[in-house]
C-alpha positions in Angstrom: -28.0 27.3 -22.2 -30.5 24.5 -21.9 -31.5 22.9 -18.6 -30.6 19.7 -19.9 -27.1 21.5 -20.8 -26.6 23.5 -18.0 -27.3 20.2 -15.6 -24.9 18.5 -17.1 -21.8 21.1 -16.8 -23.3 21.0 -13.2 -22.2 17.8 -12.7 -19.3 17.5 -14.4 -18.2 20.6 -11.9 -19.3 18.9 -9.1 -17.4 15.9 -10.5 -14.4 17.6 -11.1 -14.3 19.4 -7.6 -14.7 16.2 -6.0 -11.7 14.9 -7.9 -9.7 17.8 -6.7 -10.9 17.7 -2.9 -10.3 13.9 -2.9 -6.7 14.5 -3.5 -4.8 13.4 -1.3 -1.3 15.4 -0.4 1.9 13.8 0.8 4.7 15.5 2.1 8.3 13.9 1.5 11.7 14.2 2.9 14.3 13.7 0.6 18.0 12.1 2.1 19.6 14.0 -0.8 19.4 17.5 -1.8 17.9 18.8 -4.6 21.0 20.7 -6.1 22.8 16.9 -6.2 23.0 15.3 -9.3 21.4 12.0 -9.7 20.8 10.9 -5.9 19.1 14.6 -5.2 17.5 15.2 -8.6 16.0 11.5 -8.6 13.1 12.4 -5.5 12.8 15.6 -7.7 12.2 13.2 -10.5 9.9 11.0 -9.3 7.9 13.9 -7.3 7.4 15.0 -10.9 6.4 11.9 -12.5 3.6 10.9 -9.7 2.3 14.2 -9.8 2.0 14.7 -13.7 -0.1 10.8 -13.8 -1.9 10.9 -10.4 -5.8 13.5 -9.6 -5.3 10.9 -6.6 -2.0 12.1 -4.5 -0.1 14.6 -5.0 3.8 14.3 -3.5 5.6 17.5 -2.5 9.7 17.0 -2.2 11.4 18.6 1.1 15.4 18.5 1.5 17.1 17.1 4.4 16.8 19.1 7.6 13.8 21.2 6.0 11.2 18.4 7.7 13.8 16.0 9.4 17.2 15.2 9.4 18.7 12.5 6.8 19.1 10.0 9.2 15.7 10.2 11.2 13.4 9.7 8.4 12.5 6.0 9.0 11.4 7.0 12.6 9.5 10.4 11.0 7.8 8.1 8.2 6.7 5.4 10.9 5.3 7.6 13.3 3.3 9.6 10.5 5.3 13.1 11.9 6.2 12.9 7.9 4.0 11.0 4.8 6.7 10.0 3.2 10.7 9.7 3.1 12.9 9.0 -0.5 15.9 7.6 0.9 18.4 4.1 1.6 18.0 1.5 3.8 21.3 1.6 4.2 21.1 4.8 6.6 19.3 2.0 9.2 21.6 -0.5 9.4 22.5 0.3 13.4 18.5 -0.2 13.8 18.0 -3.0 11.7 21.1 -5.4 10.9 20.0 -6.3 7.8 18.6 -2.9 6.3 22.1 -2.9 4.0 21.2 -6.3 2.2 18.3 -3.9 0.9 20.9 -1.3 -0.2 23.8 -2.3 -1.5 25.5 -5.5 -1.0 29.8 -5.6 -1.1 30.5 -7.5 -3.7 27.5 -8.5 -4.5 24.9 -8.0 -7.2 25.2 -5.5 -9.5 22.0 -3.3 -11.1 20.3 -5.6 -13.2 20.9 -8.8 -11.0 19.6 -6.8 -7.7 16.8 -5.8 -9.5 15.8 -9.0 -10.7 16.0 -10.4 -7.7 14.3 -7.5 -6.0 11.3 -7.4 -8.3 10.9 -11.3 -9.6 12.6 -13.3 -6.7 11.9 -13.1 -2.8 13.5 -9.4 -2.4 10.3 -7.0 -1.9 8.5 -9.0 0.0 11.3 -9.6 2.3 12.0 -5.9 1.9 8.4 -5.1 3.8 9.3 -7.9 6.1 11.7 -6.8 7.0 10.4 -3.3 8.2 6.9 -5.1 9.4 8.5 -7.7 11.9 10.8 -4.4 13.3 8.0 -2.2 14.4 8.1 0.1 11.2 4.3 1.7 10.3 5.4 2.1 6.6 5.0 0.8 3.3 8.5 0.6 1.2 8.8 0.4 -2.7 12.0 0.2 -4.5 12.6 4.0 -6.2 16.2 4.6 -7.3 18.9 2.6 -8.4 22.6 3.3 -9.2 25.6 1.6 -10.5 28.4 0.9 -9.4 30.3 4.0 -6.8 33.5 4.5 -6.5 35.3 3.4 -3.2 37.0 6.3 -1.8 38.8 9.6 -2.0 41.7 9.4 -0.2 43.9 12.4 0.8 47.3 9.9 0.3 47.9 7.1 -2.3 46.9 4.2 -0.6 49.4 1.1 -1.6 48.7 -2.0 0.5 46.8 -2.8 3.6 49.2 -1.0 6.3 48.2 2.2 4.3 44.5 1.8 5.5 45.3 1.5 9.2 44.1 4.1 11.6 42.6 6.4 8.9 39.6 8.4 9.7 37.4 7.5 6.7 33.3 8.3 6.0 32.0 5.0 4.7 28.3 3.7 4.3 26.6 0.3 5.1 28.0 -2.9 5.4 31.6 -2.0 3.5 32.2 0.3 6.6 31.8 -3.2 8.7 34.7 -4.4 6.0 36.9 -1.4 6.5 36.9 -1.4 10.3 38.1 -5.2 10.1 40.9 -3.8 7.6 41.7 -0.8 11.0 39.8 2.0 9.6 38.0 4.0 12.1 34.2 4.4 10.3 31.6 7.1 10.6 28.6 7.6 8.6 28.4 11.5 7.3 24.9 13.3 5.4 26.7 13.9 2.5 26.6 17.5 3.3 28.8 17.3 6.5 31.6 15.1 4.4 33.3 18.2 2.7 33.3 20.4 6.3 34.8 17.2 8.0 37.8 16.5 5.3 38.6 19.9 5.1 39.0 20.8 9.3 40.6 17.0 9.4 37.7 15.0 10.9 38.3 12.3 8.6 41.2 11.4 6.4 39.3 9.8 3.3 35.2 9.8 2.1 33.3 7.3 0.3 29.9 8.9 -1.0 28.4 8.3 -4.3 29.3 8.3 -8.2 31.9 10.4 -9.8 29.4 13.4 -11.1 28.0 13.0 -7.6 31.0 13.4 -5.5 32.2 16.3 -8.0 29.6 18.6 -6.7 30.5 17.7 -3.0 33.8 19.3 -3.9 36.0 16.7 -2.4 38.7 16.4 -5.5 39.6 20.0 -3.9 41.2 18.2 -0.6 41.8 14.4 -1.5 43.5 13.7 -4.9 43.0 10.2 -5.0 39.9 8.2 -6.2 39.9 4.3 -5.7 37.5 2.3 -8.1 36.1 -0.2 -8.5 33.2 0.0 -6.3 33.3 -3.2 -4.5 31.5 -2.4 -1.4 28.1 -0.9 -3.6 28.3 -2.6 -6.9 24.6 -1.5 -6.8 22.6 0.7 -4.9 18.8 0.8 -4.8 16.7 2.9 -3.1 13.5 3.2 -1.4 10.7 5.4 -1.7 8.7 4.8 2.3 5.3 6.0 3.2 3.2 6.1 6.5 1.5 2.7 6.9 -1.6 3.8 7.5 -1.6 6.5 4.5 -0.7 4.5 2.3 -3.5 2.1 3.7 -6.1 4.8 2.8 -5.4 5.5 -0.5 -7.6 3.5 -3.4 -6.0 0.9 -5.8 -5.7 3.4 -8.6 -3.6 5.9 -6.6 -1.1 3.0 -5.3 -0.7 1.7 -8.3 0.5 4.7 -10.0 2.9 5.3 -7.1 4.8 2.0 -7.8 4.6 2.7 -11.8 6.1 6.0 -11.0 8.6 4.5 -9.3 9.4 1.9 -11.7 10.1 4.8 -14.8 12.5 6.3 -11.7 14.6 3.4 -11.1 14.8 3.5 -15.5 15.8 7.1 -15.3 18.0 6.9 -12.2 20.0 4.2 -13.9 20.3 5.8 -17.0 21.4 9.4 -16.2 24.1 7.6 -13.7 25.6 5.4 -16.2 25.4 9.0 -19.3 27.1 11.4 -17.3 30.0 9.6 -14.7 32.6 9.6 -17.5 32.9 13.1 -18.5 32.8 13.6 -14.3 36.0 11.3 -14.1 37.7 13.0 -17.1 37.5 16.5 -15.9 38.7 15.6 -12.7 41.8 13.9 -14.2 42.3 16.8 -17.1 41.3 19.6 -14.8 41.4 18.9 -11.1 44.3 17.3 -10.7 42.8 14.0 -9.5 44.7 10.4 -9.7 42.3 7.7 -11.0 43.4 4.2 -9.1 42.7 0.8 -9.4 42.7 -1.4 -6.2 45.4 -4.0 -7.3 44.1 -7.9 -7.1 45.7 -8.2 -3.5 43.6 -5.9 -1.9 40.5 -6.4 -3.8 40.5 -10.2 -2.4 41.2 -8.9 1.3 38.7 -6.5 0.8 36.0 -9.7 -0.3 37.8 -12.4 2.5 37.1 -9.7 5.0 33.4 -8.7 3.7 33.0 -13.1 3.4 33.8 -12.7 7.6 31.5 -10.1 8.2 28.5 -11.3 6.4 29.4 -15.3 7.9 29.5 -13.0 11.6 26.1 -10.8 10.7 24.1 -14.2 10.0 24.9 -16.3 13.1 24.1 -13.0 15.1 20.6 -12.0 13.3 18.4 -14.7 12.2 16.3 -12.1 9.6 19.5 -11.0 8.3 20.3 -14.8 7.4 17.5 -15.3 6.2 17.7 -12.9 3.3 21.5 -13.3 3.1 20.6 -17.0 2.4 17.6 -16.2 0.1 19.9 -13.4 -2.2 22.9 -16.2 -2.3 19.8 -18.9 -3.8 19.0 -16.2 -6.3 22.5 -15.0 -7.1 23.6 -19.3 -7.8 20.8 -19.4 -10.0 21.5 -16.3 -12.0 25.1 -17.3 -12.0 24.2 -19.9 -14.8 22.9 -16.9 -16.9 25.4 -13.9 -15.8 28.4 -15.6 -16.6 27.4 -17.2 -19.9 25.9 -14.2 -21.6 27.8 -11.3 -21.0 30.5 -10.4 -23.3 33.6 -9.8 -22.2 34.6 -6.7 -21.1 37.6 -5.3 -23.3 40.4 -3.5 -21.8 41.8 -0.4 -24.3 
């Protein structure tokens, strides 16, 4: 080897070990586990995607409880005790009353429109506003996004309003404030205490996720009837949150591949959602024993005058919350022109 040679594989190992040493390693709670389809296998996802396009950061995915518990990883993220947290903003709505609007909205917009209004309207930057005017040291990008859920499992048919009253019932952001104005006694449940609390009797009826979601939960085994459609998430979207000042530190390069990662999540989140519900709903009709139900027109509109209460009650209380309650009802007025001129209509078989 020449010196001339031999200098130059010297630097380019010097180059190279630099590169490696620069990287910069961030560890991330996940509010789903890693065994659940779509809502656990998406932080799997997207750990996988940043680190197969990034020499800059390198993301390593941690279930709930293994660094902090579901429901504490706003607090972990801000106070840097964790890099990183792949979760809903819906899990802060008793911090922050209008967390949920960045969630999933009853009856509200569903994936495309949220996302449009999200990444081309006023919705991420009110999105970090949101956790900047709180207090919050982090940095939040959209990550995930889901269609529609189904609203509930219910342990018996449920046939007008005076069914609803006094059951015991896990629900999830703002439609729990709906259901408690309907008599339903709320309480928001990690998905992996739902199953434990329908089967000893805790709660009556469970909300949770999408069909293939809910199927791996186990909850067909105790309640036998599944409500759609999902009024109270027509959407959900989720958030990837990092430490403030971590995400502070890290060069242009590195942040930006962190939000294109994120964007080819939300595309592969959607997707595998809206592939694999069906053959979820007909095995639980051909082989668990499950009744599929539609809410009949009469409870769907007290279901919306109830949420149209709630949301008029939320804004005269919080003024951030009207704000972006005011902003998304601009946006959705606007789209309105478009959304109901181009769509077909949907046939019924």
């Amino acid at each position: 080897m020449t010196i001339r040679t031999f200098a130059a594989a010297a630097a380019a190992s010097i180059a190279l070990t630099s590169a490696v040493s620069a990287q910069e390693t961030f560890e991330m709670t996940s509010a789903f586990g890693k065994n659940l389809p779509i809502l656990g296998t998406s932080a799997v996802n997207f750990t996988e995607k940043i680190n197969s396009i990034s020499e800059g950061v390198e993301f390593e995915q941690f279930d709930p409880g293994e660094l902090v518990p579901a429901l504490e990883a706003l607090d972990a993220v801000s106070n840097g005790s964790v890099d990183a947290a792949y979760t809903t903003s819906g899990y802060w709505q008793g911090k922050i009353p209008a967390a949920s609007l960045f969630a999933a909205v009853p009856f509200g917009p569903e994936a495309g429109e949220f996302l449009a209004w999200m990444m081309y309207d006023d919705g991420a930057t009110l999105f970090q506003r949101m956790y900047d005017e709180n207090g919050y040291n982090v940095h939040v990008i959209p990550c995930g996004l889901i269609a529609p859920e189904t609203s509930g499992w219910f342990k018996n048919e449920i046939n007008s309003l005076a069914d609803l009253e006094g059951l015991n019932m896990r629900f999830f952001g703002l439609g729990a404030e709906v259901m408690q104005r309907l008599g339903v006694s709320t309480s928001l449940l990690a998905g992996g205490d739902i199953f434990p609390a329908l089967e000893r009797g805790a709660i009556d009826a469970t909300e949770f996720s999408m069909p293939r979601i809910d199927a791996r939960l186990g909850f067909h085994n105790i309640a036998k009837f599944n409500y759609f459609p999902g009024w109270h998430q027509p959407a959900t979207l989720f958030e990837l949150l990092i430490n403030k000042d971590r995400w502070d530190d890290l060069d242009e390069r590195s942040q930006a591949q962190i939000e294109i990662a994120c964007m080819a999540n939300i595309t592969d989140n959607y997707a595998e959602g809206e592939a694999t519900n069906f053959e979820a709903m007909q095995d639980n009709v051909e082989n668990n024993g499950v009744t599929i139900k539609q809410w009949p027109p009469e409870m769907l509109a007290a279901f919306e005058n109830a949420w149209n209460e709630v949301a008029a009650e939320l804004a005269a209380e919080d003024a951030y919350f009207k704000e972006v309650w005011d902003d998304l009802q601009e946006f959705r007025a606007g789209y309105k022109t478009w959304g109901d001129t181009i769509y077909l209509p949907r046939p019924r078989n």
